[in-house]
C-alpha positions as a Markdown table, in Angstrom:
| # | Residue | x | y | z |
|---|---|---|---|---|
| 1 | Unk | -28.6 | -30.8 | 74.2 |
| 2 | Unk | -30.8 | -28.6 | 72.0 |
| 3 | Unk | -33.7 | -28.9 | 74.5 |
| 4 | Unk | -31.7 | -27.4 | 77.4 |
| 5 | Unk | -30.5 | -24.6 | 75.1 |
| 6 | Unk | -33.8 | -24.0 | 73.3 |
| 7 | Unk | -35.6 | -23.8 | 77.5 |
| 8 | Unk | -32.5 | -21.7 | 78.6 |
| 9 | Unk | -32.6 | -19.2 | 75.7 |
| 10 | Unk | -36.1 | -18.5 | 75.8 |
| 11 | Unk | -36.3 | -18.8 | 79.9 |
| 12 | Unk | -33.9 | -15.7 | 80.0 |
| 13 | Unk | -36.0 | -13.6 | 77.3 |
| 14 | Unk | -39.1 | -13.5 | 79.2 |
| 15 | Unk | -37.4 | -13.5 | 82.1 |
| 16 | Unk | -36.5 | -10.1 | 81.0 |
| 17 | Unk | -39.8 | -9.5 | 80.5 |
| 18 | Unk | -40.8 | -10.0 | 84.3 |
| 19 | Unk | -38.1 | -7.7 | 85.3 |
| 20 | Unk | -39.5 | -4.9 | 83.0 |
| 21 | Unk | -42.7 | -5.8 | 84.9 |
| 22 | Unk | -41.7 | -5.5 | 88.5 |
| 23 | Unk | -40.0 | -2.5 | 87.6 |
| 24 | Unk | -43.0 | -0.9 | 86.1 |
| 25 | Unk | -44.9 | -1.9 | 89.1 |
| 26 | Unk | -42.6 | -0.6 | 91.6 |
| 27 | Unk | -42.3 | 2.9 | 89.3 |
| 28 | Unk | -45.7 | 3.0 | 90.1 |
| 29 | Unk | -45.9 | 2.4 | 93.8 |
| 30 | Unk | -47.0 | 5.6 | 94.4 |
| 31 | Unk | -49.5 | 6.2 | 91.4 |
| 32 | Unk | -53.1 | 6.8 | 92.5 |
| 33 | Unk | -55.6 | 3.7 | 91.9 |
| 34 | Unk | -52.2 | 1.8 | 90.4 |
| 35 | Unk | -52.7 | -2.2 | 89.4 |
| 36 | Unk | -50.0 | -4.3 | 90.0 |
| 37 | Unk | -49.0 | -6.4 | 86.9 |
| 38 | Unk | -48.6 | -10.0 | 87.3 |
| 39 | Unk | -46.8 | -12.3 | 85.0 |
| 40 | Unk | -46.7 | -16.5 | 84.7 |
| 41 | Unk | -44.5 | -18.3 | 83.0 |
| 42 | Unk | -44.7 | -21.8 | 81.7 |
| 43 | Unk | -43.2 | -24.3 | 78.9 |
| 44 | Unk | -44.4 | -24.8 | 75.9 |
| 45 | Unk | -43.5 | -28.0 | 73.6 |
| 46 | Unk | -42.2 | -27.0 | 69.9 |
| 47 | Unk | -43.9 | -28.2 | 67.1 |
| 48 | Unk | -42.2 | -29.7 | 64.1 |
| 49 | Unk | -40.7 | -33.0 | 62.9 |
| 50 | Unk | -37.2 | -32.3 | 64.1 |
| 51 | Unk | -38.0 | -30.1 | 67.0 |
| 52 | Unk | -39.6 | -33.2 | 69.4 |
| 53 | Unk | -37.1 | -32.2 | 71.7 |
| 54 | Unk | -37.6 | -28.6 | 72.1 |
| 55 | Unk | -39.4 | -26.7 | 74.9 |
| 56 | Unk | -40.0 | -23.0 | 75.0 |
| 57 | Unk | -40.5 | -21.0 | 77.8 |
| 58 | Unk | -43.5 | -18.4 | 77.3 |
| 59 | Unk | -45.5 | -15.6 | 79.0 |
| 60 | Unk | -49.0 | -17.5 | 80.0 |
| 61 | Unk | -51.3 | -14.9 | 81.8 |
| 62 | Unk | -50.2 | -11.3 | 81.9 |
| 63 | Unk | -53.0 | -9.8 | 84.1 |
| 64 | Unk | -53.4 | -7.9 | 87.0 |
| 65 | Unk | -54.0 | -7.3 | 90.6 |
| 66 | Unk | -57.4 | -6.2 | 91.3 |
| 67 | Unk | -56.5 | -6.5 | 95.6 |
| 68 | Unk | -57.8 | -2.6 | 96.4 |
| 69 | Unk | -55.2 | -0.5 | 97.6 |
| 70 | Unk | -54.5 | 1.5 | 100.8 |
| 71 | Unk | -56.8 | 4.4 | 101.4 |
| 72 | Unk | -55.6 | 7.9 | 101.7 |
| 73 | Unk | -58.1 | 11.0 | 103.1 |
| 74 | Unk | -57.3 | 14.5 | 101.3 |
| 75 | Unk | -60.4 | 16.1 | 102.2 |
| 76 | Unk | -60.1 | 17.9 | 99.0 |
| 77 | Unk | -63.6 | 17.7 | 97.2 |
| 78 | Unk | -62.6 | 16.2 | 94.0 |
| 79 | Unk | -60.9 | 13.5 | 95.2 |
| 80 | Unk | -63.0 | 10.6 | 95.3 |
| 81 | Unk | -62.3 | 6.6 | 96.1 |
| 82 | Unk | -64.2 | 3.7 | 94.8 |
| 83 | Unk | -65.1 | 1.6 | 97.9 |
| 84 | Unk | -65.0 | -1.5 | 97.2 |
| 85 | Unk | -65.6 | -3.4 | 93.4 |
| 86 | Unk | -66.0 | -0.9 | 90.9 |
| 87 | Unk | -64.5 | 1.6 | 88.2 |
| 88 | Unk | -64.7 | 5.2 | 86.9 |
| 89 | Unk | -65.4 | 5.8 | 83.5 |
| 90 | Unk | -62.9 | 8.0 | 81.5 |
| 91 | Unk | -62.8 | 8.7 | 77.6 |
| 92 | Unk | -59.9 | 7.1 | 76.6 |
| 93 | Unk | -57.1 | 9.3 | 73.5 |
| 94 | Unk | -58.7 | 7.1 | 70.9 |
| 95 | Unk | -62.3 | 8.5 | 72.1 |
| 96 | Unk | -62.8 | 4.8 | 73.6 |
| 97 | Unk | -64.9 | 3.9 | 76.9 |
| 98 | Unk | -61.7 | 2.9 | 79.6 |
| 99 | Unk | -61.9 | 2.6 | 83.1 |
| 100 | Unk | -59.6 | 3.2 | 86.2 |
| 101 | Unk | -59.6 | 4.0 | 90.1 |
| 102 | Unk | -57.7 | 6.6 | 90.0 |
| 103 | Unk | -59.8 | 9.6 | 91.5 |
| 104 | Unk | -57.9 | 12.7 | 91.6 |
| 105 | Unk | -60.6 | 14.8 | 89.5 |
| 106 | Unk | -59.8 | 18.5 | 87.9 |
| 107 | Unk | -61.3 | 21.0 | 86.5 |
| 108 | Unk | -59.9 | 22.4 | 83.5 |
| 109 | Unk | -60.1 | 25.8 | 81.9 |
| 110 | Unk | -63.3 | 25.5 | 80.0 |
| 111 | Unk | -64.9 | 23.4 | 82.5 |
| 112 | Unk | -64.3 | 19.9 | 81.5 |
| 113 | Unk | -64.4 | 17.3 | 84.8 |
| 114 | Unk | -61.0 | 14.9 | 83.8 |
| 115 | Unk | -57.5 | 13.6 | 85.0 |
| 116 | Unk | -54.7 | 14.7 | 85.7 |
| 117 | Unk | -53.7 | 13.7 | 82.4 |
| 118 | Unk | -56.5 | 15.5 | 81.0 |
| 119 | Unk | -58.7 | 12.5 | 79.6 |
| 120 | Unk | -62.2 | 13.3 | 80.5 |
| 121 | Unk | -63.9 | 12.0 | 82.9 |
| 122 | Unk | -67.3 | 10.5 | 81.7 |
| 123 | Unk | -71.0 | 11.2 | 83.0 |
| 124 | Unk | -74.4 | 9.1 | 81.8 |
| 125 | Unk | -74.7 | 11.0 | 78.7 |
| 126 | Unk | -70.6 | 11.3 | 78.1 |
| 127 | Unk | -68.0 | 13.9 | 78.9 |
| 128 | Unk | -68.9 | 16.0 | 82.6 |
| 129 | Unk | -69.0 | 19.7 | 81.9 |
| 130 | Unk | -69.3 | 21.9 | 85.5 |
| 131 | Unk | -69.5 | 25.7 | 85.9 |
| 132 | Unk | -66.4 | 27.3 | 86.7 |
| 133 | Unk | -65.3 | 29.0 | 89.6 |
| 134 | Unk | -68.7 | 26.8 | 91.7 |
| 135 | Unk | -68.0 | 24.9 | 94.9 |
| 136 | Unk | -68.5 | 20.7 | 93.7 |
| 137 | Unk | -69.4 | 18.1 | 95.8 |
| 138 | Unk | -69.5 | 14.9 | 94.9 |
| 139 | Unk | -72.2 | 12.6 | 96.7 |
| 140 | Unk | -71.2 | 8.7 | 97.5 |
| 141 | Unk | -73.4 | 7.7 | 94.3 |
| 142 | Unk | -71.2 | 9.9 | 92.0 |
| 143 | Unk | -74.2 | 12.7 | 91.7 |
| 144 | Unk | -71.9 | 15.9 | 91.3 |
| 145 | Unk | -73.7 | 19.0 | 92.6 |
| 146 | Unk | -72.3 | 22.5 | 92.3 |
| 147 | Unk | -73.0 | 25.9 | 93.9 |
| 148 | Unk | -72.4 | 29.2 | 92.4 |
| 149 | Unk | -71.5 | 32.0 | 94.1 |
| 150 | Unk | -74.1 | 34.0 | 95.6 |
| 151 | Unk | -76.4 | 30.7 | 95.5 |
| 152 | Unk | -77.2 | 29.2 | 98.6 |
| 153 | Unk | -78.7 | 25.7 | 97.6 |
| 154 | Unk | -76.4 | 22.9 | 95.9 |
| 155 | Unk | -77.8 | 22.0 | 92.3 |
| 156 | Unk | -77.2 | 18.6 | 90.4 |
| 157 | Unk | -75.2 | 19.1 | 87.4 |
| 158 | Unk | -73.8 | 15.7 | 86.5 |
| 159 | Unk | -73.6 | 11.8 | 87.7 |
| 160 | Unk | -70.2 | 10.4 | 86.9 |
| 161 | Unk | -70.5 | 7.0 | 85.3 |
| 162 | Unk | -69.9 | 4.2 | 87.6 |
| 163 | Unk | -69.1 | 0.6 | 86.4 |
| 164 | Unk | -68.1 | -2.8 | 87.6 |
| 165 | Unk | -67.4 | -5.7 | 85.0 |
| 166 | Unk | -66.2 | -8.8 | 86.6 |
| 167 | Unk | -62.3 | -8.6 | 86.7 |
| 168 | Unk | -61.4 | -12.0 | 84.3 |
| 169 | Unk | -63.4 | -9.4 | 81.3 |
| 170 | Unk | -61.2 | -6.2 | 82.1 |
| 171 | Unk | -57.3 | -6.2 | 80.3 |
| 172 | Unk | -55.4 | -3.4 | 80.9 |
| 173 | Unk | -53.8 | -1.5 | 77.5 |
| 174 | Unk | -50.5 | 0.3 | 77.2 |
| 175 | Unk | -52.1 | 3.3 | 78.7 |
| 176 | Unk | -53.1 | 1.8 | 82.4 |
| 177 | Unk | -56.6 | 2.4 | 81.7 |
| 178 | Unk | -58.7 | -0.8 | 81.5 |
| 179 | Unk | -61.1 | -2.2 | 78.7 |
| 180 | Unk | -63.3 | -4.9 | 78.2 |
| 181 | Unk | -61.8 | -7.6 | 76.6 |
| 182 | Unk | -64.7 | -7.7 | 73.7 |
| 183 | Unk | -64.7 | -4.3 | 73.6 |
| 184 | Unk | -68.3 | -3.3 | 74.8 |
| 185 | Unk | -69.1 | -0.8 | 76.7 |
| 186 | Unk | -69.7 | -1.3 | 80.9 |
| 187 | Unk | -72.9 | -0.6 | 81.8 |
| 188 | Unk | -73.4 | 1.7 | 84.7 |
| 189 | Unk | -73.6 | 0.3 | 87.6 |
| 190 | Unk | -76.0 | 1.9 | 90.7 |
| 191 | Unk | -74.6 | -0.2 | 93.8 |
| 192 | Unk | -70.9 | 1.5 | 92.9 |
| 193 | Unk | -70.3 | 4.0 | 96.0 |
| 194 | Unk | -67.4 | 6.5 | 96.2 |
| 195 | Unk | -65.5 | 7.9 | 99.7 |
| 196 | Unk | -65.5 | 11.7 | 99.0 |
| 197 | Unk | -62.2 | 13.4 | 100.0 |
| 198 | Unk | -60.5 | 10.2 | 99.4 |
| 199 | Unk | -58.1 | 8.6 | 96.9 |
| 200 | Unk | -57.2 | 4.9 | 96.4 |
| 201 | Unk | -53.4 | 4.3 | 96.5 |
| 202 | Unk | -51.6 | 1.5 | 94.6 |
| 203 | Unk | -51.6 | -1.9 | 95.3 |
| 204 | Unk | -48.0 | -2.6 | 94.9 |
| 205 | Unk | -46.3 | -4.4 | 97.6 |
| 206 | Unk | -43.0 | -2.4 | 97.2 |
| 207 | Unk | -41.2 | -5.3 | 99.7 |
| 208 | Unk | -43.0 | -8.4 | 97.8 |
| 209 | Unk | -42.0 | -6.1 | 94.5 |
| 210 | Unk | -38.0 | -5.8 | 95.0 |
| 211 | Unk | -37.8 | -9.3 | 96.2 |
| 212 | Unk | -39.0 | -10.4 | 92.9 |
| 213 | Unk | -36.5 | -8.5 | 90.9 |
| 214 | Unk | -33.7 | -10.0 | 93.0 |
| 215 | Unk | -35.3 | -13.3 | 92.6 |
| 216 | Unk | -35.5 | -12.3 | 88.7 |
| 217 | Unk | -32.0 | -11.4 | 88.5 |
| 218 | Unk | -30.8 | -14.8 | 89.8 |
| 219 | Unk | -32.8 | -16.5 | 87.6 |
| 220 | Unk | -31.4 | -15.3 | 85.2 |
| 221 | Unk | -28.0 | -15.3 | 85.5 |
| 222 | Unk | -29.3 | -19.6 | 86.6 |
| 223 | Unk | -30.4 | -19.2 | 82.6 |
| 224 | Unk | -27.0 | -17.8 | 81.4 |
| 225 | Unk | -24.8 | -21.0 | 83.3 |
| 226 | Unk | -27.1 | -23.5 | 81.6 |
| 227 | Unk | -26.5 | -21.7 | 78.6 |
| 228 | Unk | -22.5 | -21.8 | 79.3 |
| 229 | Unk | -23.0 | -25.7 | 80.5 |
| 230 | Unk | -24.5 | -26.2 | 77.8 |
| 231 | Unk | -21.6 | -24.8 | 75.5 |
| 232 | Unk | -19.1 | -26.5 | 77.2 |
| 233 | Unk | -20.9 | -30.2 | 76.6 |
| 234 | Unk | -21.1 | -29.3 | 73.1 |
| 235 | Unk | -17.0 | -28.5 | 72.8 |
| 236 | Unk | -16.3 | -31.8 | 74.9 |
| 237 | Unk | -19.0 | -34.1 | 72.8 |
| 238 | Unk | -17.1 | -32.9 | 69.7 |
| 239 | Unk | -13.9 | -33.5 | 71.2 |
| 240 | Unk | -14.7 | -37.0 | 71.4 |
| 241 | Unk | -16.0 | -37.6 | 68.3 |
| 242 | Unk | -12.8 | -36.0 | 66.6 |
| 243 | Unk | -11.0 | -38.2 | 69.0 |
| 244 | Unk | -12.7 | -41.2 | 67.9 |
């Protein structure tokens, strides 16, 4: 009795958990360089003298989907698409090395190269800082070059930093931005090449992504009508016993 309860309860909670996951995912169908989430489940024995009986049902891997996604040509110049393996380096809110493929570049007032979120973008010797009001180009090797009005030659300025860990040492934080899982820095990596006037869309399968949450959503309600099951043996086992 207690192990169909104990699997039931704890098979709804983290079912819950994969519906706030699909849901993020498809929120973010449309983000530039997105990752699908993917979660696994499995059941996990409880430990204790009197608990021999008791499963849990827990979250195994939470990771992601590094499948690259569509390609979309803006022929804007600071757009820029990793082609292939590999990440762009950004400076993170806590000053931290992360990484994403999301290549919609800006320029901000005082000339800092970052996303549209403002993070910096980051260059071999850190943060890119690029003339204002030049004409950028960005080469497939991440060399930025600008020209300044009047100038008729392109001049290097800045490389952006280019990495490519293997996937099983990225994990993705709170933020979307990816880390290393020990916390080291990527080193840069030269055979990383970008698509100028490009931009990486995300990998969510919106189809795959709402037939999950429906899937998720029976599931569940399969979790609650265990749960009532298992209520109902528990009233009739103690009728019984009163009986007797």
């Amino acid at each position: 009795m207690d192990r169909l309860i104990y699997t039931s309860m704890t098979g709804a909670k983290h079912l819950l958990y994969r519906q706030d996951t699909l849901a993020n995912n498809l929120a973010n169908a449309n983000t530039t360089g997105f990752r699908a989430e993917t979660v696994a489940l499995r059941a996990v024995p409880a430990r204790g003298a009197e608990a021999g009986t008791r499963v849990f049902t827990v979250e195994t891997t939470i990771g992601s989907d590094f499948t690259p996604g569509p390609m979309q040509s803006t022929g804007r110049a600071l757009d820029v698409a990793v082609q292939g393996q590999g990440w762009l380096a950004v400076q993170a809110s806590d000053g931290s090395e992360a990484y994403t493929r999301a290549g919609n570049l800006q320029v901000s007032s005082e000339g800092v190269l970052q996303l549209p979120n403002g993070l910096p973008v980051l260059g071999d010797g850190g943060p890119i800082t690029l003339p204002l009001n030049a004409s950028i180009s960005i080469g497939d090797d991440g060399t930025i070059s600008a020209k300044l009005a009047g100038q008729s030659t392109m001049n290097q300025v800045g490389r952006l930093k280019l990495v490519n860990p293997p996937a099983a040492e990225l994990i993705k934080g709170g933020d979307g931005l990816f880390r290393t899982k020990d916390g080291n820095e990527a080193e840069a990596d030269p055979s990383v090449r970008l698509a100028s006037g490009q931009l990486e869309g995300s990998n969510v399968n919106v189809v795959d992504a709402m037939i999950g949450m429906i899937a998720t959503a029976r599931q569940f309600e399969m979790q609650m009508k265990l749960l009532d099951n298992a209520q109902q043996n528990e009233q009739k086992a103690n009728g019984l016993i009163s009986g007797s």
